[in-house]
N, C-alpha and C positions, 0 to 999 in steps of 0.2 A: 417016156414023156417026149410028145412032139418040137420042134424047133419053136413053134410057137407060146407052148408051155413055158420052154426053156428060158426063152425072151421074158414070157412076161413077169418069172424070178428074177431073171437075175440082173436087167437093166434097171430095173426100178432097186432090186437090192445095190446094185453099184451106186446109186444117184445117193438113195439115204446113208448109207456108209458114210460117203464122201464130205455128204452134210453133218454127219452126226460127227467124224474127225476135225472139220473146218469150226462146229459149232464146241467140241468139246476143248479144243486147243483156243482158240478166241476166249470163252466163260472161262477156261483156268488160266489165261492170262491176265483178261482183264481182271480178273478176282485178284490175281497175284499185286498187279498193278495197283488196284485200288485199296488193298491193303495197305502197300507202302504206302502210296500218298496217303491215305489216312495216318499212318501214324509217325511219316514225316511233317503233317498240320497241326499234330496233337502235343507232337516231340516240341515241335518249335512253338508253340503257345506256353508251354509246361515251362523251358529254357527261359522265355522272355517273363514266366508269373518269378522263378525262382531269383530274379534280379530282386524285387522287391521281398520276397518272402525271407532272403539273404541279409535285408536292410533292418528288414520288422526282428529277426533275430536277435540279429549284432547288436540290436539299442535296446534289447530285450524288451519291445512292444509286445506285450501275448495279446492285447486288444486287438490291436493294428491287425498282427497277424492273425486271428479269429477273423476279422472282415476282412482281408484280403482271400482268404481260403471262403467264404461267403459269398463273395462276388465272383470268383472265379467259379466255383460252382457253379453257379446260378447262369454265369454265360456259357459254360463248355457242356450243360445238360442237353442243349441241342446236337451236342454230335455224341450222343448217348454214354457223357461220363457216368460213371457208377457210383466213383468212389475217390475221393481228395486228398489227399494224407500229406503231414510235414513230419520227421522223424530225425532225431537225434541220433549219434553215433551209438547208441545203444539198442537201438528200434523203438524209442518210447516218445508216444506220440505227441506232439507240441500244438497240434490244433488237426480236425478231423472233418468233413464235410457232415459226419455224424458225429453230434457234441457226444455223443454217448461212448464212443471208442477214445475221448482224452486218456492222457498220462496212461493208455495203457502200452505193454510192449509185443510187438508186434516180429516173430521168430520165422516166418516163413521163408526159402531157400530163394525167393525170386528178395524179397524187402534184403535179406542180409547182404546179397551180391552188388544192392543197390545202395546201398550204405557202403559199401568196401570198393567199389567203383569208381574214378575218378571221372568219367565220362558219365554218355545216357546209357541205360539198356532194356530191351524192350523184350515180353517175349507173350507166345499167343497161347491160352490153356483155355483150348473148347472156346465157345462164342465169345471170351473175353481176352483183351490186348491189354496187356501191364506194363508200363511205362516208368521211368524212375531216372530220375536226373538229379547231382548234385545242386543246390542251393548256394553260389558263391560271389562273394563280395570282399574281395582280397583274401581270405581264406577260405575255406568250407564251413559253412555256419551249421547246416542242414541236411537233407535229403528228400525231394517231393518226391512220392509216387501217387501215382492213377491209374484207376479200373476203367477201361471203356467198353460197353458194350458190342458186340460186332450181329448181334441178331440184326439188325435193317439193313446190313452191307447182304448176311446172308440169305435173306427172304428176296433180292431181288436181284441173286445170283440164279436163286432157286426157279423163281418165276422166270427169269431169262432160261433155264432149260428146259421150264417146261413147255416154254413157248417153240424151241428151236425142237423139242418133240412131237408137239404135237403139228408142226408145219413140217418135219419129216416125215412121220405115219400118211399125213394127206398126199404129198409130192408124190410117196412110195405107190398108194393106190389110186391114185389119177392117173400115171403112167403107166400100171402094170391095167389098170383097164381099158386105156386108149391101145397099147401091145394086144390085149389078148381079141379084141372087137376087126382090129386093122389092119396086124402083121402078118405077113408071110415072107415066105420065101426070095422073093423079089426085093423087100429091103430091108435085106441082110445087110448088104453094104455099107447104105446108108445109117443103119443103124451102129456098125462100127465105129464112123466118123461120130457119131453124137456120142457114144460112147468113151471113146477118146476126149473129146473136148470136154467133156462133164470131169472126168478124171483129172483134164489139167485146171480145172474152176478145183476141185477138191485140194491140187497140190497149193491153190492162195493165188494162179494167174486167174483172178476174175474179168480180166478185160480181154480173158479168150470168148470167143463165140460161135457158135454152131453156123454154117455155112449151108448158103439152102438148098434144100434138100426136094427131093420128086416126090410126087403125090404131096394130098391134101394133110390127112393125118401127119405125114413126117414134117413136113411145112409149119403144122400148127404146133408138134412135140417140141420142133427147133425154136420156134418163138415165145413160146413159155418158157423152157430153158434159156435162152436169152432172159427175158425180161426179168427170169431170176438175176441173173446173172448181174443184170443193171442194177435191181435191187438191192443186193449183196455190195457191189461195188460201191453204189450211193453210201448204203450204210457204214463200210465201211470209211469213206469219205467223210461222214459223219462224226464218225468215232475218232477220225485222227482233227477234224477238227474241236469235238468236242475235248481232247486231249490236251491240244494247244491252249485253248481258252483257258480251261482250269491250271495248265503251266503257266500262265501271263495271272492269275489270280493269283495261286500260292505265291508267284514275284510281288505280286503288290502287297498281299500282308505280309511276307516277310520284311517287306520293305518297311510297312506301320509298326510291326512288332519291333523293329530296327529301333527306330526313331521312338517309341514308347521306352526302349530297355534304355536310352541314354537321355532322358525326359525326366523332369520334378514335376508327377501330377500334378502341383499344387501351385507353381506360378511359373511353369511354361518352361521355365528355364533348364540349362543343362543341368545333368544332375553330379553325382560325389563320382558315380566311374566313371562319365566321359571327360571331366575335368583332368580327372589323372592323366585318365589319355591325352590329353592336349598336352597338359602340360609336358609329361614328358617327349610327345613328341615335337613340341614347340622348342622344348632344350636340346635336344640332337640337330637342331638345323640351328639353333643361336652357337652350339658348339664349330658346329660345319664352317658356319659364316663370321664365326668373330662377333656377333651381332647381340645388343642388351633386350632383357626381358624381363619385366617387372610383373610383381605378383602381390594383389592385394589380398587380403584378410578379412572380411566387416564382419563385426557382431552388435544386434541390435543391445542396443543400453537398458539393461531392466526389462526384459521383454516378458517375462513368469510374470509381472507383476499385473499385463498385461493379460495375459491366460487368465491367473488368478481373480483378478479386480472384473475382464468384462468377457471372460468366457472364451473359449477357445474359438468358436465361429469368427469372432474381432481380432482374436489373435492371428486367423486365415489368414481371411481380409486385408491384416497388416501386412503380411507374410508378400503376398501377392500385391500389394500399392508398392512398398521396396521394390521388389522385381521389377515393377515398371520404371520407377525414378531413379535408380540404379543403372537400368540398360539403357535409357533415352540418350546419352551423351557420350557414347562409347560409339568407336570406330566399327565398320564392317570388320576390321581385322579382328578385333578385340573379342575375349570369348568370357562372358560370364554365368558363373552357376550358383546352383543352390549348395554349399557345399556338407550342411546338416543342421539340421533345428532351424536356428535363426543364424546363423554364419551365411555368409556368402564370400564369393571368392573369383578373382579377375586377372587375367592374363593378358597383360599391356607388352606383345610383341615390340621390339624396335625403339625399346622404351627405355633410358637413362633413369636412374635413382633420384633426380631431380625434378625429369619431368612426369614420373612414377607419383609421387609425392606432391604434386600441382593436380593431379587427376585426381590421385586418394580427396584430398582438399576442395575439389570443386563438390567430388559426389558427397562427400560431408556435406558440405554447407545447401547440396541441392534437397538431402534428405531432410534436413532441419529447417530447411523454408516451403517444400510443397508436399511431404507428407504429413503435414503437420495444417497443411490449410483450411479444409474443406471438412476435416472427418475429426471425431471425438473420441481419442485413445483413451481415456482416463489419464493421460499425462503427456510430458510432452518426448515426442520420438527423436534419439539421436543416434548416432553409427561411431563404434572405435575401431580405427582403422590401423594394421597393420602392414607396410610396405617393405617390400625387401626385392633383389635386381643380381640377376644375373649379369656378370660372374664375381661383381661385389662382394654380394654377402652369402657366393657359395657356387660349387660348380657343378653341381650336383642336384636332381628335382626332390631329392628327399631333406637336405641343408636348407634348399631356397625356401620351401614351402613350412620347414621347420622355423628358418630365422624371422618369415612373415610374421606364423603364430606367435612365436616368443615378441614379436615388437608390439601385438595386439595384446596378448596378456601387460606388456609396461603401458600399453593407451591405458589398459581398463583400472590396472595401480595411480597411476597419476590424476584419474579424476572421471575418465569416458568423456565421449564428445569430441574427442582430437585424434590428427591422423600422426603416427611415430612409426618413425624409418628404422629397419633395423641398424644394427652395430654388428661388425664382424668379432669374434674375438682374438 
């Protein structure tokens, strides 16, 4: 076979090579890539459902918990979930995305690692990613696992290589027929240098470029190689931007999912775990600084009777008018939450036993004159309130928060409607 033969194998074979390398390390990373991030979005949705699915437990709501595995369905079926599941230390199912798989138990070697796990774990069998995270709300209530489908990540891996084939089979025969019409002997040379710089675009320098070259044909092979080149490079500019973008998204809903896991759906306010967390971290800096910290207690007065008499929608309703006449007269410092059912609970940083106990007393008598104005409970709404103050009535967030409750259990013995300060014993 002539010099010319030669050329027009084996340059066009170096160009697609180089492509089919560049394009098969690129699709198995990005595949790699986007794997993760998929089921780093999937893991961290699952983490922020299981806060609630923890709560629907622990109160043994199986209602609650049937529609939150309902709604959660229904929104992750876009990123192709399969399958929903909440499982007890046994593998027995407590609510199913299919009503049909209840109370059954479920033995398979990915569910039992997942139950035995203190952490997530994930793992990929054929087109489907298994996900499984504890459900935890001061202990382990639970275990969620999820089936996600990974067919549409793979059909459009698939379509990206068949795309970067069948633009390598054309490159291959565009050049090996500009060689066999054009080449000789005389640019040999030239052909070297293209040859070499094609080789360093394959090692990933894409902002190398062919240099120009004699004659018309080598002129025109060097400028289509470039403008690969440019295109490649574009794309690639593409790809690291499009990478960024969805790194600055996955930050902003972790950031909503954040603020959702420490959130009471129901009247805005913080919920039973970020409470904790304040609270105790509000006691290591009253301890730091020598500094008082008071901690109220409210429980609505007869509130079932409300549920019972006009329905649970007005019991919401209620639920959510307190949370606003509750928070209106409270400090930016001041942190209050929903702390379960009809309780709520306040953290008056900076705050003496006396003047704890003026604040319990104002939001009594605020809930007894403007949640009571405008709107028709079936009766009339009052709050018993329980105060207790660091390092009074305990030095400790589990005493403090203890001596609260105990002085809101003596409101609700003595009559309800009144705010009573703890007693040390």
């Amino acid at each position: 076979m002539g010099i010319r033969g030669q050329l027009v194998l084996l340059v066009p074979g170096v160009v697609a090579i180089a492509l089919a390398v560049v394009a098969g390390v690129a699709v198995r990373q990005s595949n790699r890539d986007t794997l993760e991030e998929f089921k780093e979005l999937n893991l961290t949705a699952l983490e922020a459902l299981s806060v609630t699915i923890a709560t629907s437990v622990a109160q043994n709501d199986m209602a609650g918990l049937d529609t939150v595995v309902a709604h959660a369905t229904e929104r992750l079926k876009g990123r192709g979930l399969v399958e929903l599941a909440v499982l007890d230390d046994d593998g027995r199912v407590l609510a199913h995305s299919n009503p049909e798989r209840f109370n059954r138990v479920l033995q398979d070697p990915f569910t039992q690692q997942a139950i035995q796990m203190d952490g997530a774990v994930w793992a990929k069998e054929g087109s489907v990613l298994r996900l499984g995270t504890p459900a935890t709300s001061g202990i382990r209530w639970a275990t969620v696992t999820a089936r996600f489908s990974l067919a549409q990540m793979e059909s459009v891996v698939d379509e990206v290589l068949r795309r970067w084939a069948m633009g390598t089979v054309g490159l291959f025969l565009f050049i090996a027929g500009a060689l066999f019409f054009g080449l000789n002997r005389v640019v040999i040379r030239p052909v070297a240098v293209l040859e070499r710089t094609v080789q360093r675009m394959g090692e990933g320098h894409l902002t190398a470029r062919v240099p120009p070259l004699p004659g018309r044909e080598m002129r025109e092979l060097s400028e289509i190689v470039n403008r690969m080149a440019s295109a490649l490079q574009a794309e690639r500019e593409n790809l690291e931007h499009t990478v960024a973008d969805r790194t600055r998204e996955l930050s902003e809903a972790n950031a909503r999912l954040e603020r959702l896991a420490v959130t009471d759906g129901l009247t805005g306010l913080f919920n039973h775990r970020r409470f904790q967390e304040a609270l105790h971290s509000e006691l290591l800096r009253c301890q730091r600084h020598k500094r008082p910290l008071g901690v109220l207690m409210f429980d609505v007065d007869f509130f079932k009777k409300v549920n019972d008499t006009m329905g649970h929608p007005v019991g919401d309703e209620l639920l959510r008018r307190l949370a606003e006449v509750l928070s209106k007269d409270l400090r930016q410092t001041d942190l209050i939450a929903r702390y379960g059912g009809e309780e709520f609970a306040v953290l008056l940083p900076e705050t003496t036993k006396s003047e704890a106990l003026q604040v319990a007393e104002r939001m009594r008598e605020a809930v007894e004159q403007r949640v009571n104005e405008a709107t028709t409970w079936g009766q009339a709404i009052t709050v018993s309130v329980g105060v207790a103050t660091f390092p009074e009535d305990g030095e400790t967030a589990e005493v403090v928060l203890e001596a609260a409750d105990q002085a809101l259990y003596v409101a609700k013995r003595q009559g309800r409607n009144r705010v009573i300060g703890a007693r040390r014993a």
